[in-house]
N, C-alpha and C positions, 0 to 999 in steps of 0.2 A: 280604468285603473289596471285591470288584467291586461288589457291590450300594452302598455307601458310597462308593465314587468315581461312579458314576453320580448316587446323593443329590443329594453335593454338585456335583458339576457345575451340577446342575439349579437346584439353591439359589444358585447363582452365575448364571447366566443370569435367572432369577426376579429376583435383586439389582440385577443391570445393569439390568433391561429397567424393575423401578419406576425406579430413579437417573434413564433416560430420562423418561422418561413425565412422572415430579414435573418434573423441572427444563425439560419444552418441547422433548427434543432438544437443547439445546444448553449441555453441559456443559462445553464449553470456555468459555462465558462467563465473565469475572473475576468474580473474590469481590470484596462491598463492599470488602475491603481493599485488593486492588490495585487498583479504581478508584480509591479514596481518592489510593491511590501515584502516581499517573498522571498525577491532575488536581494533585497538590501538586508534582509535576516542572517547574523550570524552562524556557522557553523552548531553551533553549541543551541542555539534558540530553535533551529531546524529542525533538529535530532529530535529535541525535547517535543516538538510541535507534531513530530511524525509518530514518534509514541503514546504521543497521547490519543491523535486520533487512531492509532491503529489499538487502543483498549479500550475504544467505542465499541470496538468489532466483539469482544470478549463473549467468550461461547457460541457466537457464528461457526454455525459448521462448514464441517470441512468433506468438501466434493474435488478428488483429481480429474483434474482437465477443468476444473471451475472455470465459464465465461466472464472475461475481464473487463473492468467495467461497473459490475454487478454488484452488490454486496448482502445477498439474499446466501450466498455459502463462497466458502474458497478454497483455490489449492496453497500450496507456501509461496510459490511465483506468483499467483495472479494477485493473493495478501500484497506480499510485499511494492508491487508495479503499482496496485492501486494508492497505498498510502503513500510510498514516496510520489508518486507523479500528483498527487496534491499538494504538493509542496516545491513544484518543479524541477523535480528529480526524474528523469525519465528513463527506465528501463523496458530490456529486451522480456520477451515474453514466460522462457524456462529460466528454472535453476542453474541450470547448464552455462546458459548463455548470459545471465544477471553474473556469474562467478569469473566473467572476465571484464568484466564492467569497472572503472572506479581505478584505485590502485589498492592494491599490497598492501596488508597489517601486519605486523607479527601479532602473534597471541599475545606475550607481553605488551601489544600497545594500541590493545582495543579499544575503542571509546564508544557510549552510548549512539546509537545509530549507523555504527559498521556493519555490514549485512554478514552474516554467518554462513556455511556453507558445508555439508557433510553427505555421505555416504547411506545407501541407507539399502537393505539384505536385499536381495534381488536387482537391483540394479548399479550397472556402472557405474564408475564417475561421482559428477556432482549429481545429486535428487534428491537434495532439501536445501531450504533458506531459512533464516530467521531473524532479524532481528535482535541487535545485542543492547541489553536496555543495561550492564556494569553489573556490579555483586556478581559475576557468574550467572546471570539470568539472560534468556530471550524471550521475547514474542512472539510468536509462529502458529501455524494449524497444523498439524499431522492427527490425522486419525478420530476417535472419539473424544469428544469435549470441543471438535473445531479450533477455533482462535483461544491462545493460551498461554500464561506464561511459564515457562518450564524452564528447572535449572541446569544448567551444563555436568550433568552427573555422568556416574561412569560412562552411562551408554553414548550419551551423545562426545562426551570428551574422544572415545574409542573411534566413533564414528566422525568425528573431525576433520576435513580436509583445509580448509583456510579461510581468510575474511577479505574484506574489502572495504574499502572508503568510497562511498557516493554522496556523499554530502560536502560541497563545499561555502 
């Protein structure tokens, strides 16, 4: 009997380790059908899809330079690259670079899942992203608390530079 639970053990380790090996490591990649699902999802169903998994994340801390990929901490690029590219949205790695991605909103004609994009003391440019989930709110990491929703209040309205559409 021992001798047969060791077999198989090993015939199952054997099984996993082809499963790896054929598919590249990366078995969590979608089957043609849920890509299929994915790219025939609405606008409007996507956003929602990407906000929701990204409030899975909720109080995941927040690490700059966070390895992307990961979902053990983040920065606001590697946040946001991660959720949309489950969704197959594919983004550039910085804040910087996600803020030329997509097209143009105006503020008046933001919609849930426009990415957000602001200023932030000590650095140049663009260096933060968030997430615009409507009411005046985003999803983002900065700082203490990690992953968070936070309203567009004076500070962040101050620190404002513009949005963008990735989700079609």
């Amino acid at each position: 009997m021992k001798l047969h639970l060791r077999w198989t053990k090993r015939l199952a380790i054997v099984t996993i380790g082809a499963t790896i090996a054929i598919s590249g490591g990366a078995i969590s990649r979608p089957h043609a059908a849920q890509a299929a699902s994915i790219s025939s999802m609405s606008a409007t169903a996507k956003a929602d899809s990407i906000i929701s998994l990204g409030k899975k994340y909720l109080g995941t801390p927040y690490k700059f330079g966070a390895k992307v990929g990961q979902t053990r901490n983040f920065d606001c690029s590697s946040f946001t690259k991660y959720v949309y590219g489950k969704y197959g949205v594919t983004l550039p790695r910085t804040a910087a670079q996600q803020a030329k991605v997509g097209s143009y909103v105006s503020k008046s004609n933001r919609k849930k899942g426009d990415l957000l994009f602001f200023s932030v003391p000590g650095r140049s440019g663009v260096a933060h992203v968030g997430i615009y989930l409507g009411s005046n709110k985003m999803l983002n990491t900065y700082g203490a608390g990690g992953v968070k929703i936070t309203t567009l209040n004076s500070y962040w309205n101050s620190h404002y530079l513009t949005a963008r559409r990735v989700i079609k």
